[in-house]
C-alpha positions in Angstrom: 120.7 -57.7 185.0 121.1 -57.1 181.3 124.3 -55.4 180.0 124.4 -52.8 177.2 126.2 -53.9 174.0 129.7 -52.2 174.2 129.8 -49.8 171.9 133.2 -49.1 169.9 134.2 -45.3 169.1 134.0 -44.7 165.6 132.4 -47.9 164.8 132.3 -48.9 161.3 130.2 -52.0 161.8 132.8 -54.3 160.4 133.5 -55.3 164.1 132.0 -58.7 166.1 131.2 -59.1 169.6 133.1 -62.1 169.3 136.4 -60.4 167.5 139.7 -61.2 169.3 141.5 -58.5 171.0 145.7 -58.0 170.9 147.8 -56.9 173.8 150.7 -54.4 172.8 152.7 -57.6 173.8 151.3 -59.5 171.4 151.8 -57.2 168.6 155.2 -56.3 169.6 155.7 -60.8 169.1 153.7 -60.7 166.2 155.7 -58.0 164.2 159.5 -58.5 166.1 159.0 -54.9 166.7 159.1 -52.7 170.0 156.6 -51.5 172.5 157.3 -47.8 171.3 156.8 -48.7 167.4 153.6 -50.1 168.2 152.4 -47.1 170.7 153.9 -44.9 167.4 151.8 -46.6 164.7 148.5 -45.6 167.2 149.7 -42.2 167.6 150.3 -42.0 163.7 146.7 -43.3 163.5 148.0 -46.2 161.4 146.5 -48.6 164.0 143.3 -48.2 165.3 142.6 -50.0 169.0 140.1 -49.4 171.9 140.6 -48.8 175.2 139.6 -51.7 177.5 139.7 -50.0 181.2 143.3 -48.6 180.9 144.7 -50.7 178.8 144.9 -50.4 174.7 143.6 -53.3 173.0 143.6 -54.1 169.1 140.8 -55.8 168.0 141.7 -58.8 164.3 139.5 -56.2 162.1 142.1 -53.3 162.9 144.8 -56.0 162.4 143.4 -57.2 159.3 143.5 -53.3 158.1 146.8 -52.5 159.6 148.5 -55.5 157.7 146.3 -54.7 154.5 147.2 -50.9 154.3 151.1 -51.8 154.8 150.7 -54.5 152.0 148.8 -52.0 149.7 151.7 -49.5 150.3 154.6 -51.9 149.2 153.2 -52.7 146.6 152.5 -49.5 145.5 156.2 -48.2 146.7 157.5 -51.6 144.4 155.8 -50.5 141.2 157.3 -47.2 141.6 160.6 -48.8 141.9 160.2 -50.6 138.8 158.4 -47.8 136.6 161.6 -45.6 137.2 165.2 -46.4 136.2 168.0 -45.8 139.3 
């Protein structure tokens, strides 16, 4: 019996079959953060992730955009802080 691809909602096509997935736990390890902060940054829509049965899952390409987005926006917020005298 052949299986259908899985098929990720709003897929972009930047994603593999062979991508790794993240546990919350992992994330919450990877950033020294809590459980809550990372269930926040989903809610916020600052971290994608698919739902894998009941569980939430972050695949490396949302990682890899997560980390990207937050390192765009300091470096943004740090050339504000050096364009304006305190």
């Amino acid at each position: 019996m052949a299986y259908p691809t899985p098929q990720l909602a709003s897929d972009s096509g930047r994603h593999t079959v062979n991508e790794r997935f993240y546990s919350i736990n992992e994330l919450t390890a990877m950033f020294g953060v809590t459980r809550t902060s990372v269930y926040d940054w989903m809610k916020a829509g600052k971290l994608d992730f698919v739902v894998v049965g009941t569980r939430r899952r972050v695949l490396q390409s949302h990682l890899d955009a997560f980390i990207q987005a937050g390192t765009q926006a300091a470096k943004a917020e740090m050339a504000e802080k050096t364009r304006r005298p305190d």
